[in-house]
N, C-alpha and C positions, 0 to 999 in steps of 0.2 A: 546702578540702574541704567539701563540701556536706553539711549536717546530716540521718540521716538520716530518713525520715519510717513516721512510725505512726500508720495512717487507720483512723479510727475510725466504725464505721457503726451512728448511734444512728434507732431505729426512728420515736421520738418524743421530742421534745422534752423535756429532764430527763433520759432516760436517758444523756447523759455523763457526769452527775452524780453517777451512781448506780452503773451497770452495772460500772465499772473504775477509779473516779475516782483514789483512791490510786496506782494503777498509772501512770497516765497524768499525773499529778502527778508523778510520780519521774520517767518519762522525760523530761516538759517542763524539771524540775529540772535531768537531764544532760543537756542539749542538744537533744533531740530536739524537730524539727518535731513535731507535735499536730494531725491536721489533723481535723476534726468534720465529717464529710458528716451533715446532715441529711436522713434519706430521708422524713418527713413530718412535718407537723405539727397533726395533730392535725383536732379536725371540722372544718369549713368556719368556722363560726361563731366560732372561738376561735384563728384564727392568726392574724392581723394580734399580738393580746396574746403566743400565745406563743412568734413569730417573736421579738418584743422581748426578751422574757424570755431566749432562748435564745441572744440577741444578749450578753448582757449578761452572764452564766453564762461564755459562755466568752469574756468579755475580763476576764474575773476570774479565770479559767484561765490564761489565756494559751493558748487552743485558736487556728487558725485554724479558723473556720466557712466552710461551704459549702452553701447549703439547695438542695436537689434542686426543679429549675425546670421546669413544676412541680411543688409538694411533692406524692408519690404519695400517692393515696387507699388506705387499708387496713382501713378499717374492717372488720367480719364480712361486710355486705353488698356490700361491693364486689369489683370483679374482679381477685380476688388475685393469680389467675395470668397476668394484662395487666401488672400492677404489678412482678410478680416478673419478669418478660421484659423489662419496660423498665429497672426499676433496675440490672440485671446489662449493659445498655446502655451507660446513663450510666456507672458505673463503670468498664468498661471500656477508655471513652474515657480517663476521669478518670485512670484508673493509668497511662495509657500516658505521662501527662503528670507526675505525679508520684510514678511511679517506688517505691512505697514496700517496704518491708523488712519491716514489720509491719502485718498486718490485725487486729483487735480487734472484738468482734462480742459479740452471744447467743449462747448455741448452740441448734441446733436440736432442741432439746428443752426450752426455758423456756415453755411450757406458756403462752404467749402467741400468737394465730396472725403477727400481724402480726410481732414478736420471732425468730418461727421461719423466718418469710416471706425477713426479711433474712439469717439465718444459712446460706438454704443461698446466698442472691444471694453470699454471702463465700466458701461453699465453693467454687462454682463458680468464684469470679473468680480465686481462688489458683492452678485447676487450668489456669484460660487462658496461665498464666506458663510458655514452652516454656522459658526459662531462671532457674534460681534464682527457683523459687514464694516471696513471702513467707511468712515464719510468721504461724499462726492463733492467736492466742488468745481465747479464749471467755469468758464471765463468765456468771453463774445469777442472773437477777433473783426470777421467776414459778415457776422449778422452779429446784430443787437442782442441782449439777453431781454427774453419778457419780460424775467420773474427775478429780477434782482435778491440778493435777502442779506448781501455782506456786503458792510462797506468798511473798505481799506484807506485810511486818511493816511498819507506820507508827506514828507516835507522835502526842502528844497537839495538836501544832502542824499537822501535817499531815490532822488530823480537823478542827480549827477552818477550815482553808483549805478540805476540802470540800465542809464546812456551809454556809460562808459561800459557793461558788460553787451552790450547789444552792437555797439561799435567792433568787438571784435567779429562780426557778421559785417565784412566788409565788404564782401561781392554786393551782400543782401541791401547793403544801406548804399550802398552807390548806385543799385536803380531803382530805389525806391525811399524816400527819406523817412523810414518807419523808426530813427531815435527823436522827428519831429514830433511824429504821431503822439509817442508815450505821453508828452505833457500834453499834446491838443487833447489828449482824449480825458488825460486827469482831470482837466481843470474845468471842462465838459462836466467828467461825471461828479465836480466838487459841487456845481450849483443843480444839477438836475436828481443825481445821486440821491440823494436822502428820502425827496420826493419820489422817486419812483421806488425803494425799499417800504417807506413807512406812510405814503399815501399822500395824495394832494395838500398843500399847505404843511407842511411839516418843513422845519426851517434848518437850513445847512447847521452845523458847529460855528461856533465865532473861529476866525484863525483857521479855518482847514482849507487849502488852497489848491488840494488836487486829491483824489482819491481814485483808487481801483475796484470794481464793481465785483461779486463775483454771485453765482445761485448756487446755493449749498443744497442737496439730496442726502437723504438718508434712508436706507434700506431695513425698515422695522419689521416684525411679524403682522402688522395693518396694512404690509406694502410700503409706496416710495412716499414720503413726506420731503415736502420743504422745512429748510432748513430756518430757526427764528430768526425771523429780523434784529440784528444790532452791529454793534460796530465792532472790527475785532480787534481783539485783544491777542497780542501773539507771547504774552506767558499762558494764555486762556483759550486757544484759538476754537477749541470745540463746546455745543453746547446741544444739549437738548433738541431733538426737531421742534416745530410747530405743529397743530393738528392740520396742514392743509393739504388733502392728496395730490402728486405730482407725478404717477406712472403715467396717466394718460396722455401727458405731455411728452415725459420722456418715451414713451414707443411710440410716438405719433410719424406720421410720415414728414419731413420735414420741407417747406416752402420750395426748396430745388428742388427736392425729387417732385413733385407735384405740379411744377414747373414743366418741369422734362416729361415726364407721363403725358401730361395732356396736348401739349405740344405732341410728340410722338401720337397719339391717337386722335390729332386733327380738331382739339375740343377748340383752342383758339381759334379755329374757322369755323366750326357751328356757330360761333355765340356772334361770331361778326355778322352769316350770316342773319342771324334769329333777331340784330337789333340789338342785343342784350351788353 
């Protein structure tokens, strides 16, 4: 029986390091295929370095890598919406060939454009499955997730392993200290974590001292459900949705673009001056 597989679509190079890493460490841990599409890399000037870099990240992971050929332009200035047309292409193909069970993404709402670019290329690609859509899970690098519903508890060995796969991202961690980040944000979401999946007052695990957040979707014939709240289990990582609808959310327009609109149509200076 064929191991099964969990594609992973990182925007830019370093975010498999970041976006889910714990997560995607535990499945690799229980068998599961890891497969890292890389849908760009970065400016022109700096991929050859962190093609390598990303190269090397995830053979310290144990990801299979796949860099998107070629790697899509996403900068601000570029043609987002060419990019976003093409990458939901290539995948396409790519799923039809590797079959996977779980998609692993940003969600469309991390307050990154190129981040949000690929969250809806994942939404889309789930909804293309006439039979048994993969499940979605999301991760919050750039924005917060609302709607939490998995919580990833890891321990102190399995933060060394994703420091040290994140470290081979050495341009990336020398002007920015994002292997700091991994634990500030674990240990973050170890105490807030549980209360914002399973509701105010609900009380951390004894002993869990860092955890990775993630919002699981699932693409039923009722449309997109969230996914149930619990903790995962990575011989068990998938389970049943919840009955609570989440397309609304997922096609919504997201916090930046709504930013940037109204800004562009001068809303911020009515309201200034209206008082409001």
């Amino acid at each position: 029986m064929s191991a099964p597989v969990a594609l992973h679509l990182s925007p830019h190079p370093d975010d498999e390091a970041i976006g889910a890493v714990a997560a995607l460490l535990a499945l690799r841990s229980a068998g599961w295929r890891v497969v890292n599409y890389a849908c760009g890399l970065g400016r022109p000037a700096q991929q050859e370095r962190r093609r390598a870099e990303l190269a090397e990240a995830c053979r310290r992971a144990d990801f299979e890598l796949i860099v998107g050929d070629p790697p899509l332009r996403m900068s601000a200035g570029d043609d987002l919406a060419g990019a976003e047309r093409e990458l939901l292409a290539r995948l396409l193909e790519l799923a039809g060939t590797l079959a996977p069970v779980l998609v692993v993404s940003p969600s469309p709402h991390d307050g990154h454009h190129a981040h949000e670019l690929v969250a809806r290329v994942a939404r889309s690609l789930v909804e293309h499955f006439v039979h048994e859509p993969p499940t979605w899970w999301m991760w919050g690098l750039w924005a917060d997730l609302p709607f939490p519903t998995v919580v990833v508890p890891f321990d102190e060995p399995r933060l060394v392993q994703a420091q040290g796969v994140l470290a081979a991202h050495a341009g990336e961690v020398e002007r920015n200290d994002y292997v700091a980040l991994i634990e500030a944000r674990a240990r973050a979401n170890a105490v807030l974590g549980v209360e914002r999946v399973w509701g105010t007052g609900a009380s951390a695990a004894a002993g869990t001292a860092m955890v990775e957040l993630l919002c699981e979707a699932q693409f039923t014939p009722r449309g997109w459900l969230l996914g149930a709240p619990r903790v995962l289990d990575p011989e068990r990582p998938l389970a049943p949705p919840s009955d609570r609808p989440i397309g609304w959310w997922l096609r919504s327009e997201s916090p930046r673009t709504s930013l940037a609109r109204h800004v562009a149509d001068g809303g911020g200076n009515q309201a200034a001056t209206s008082g409001q």
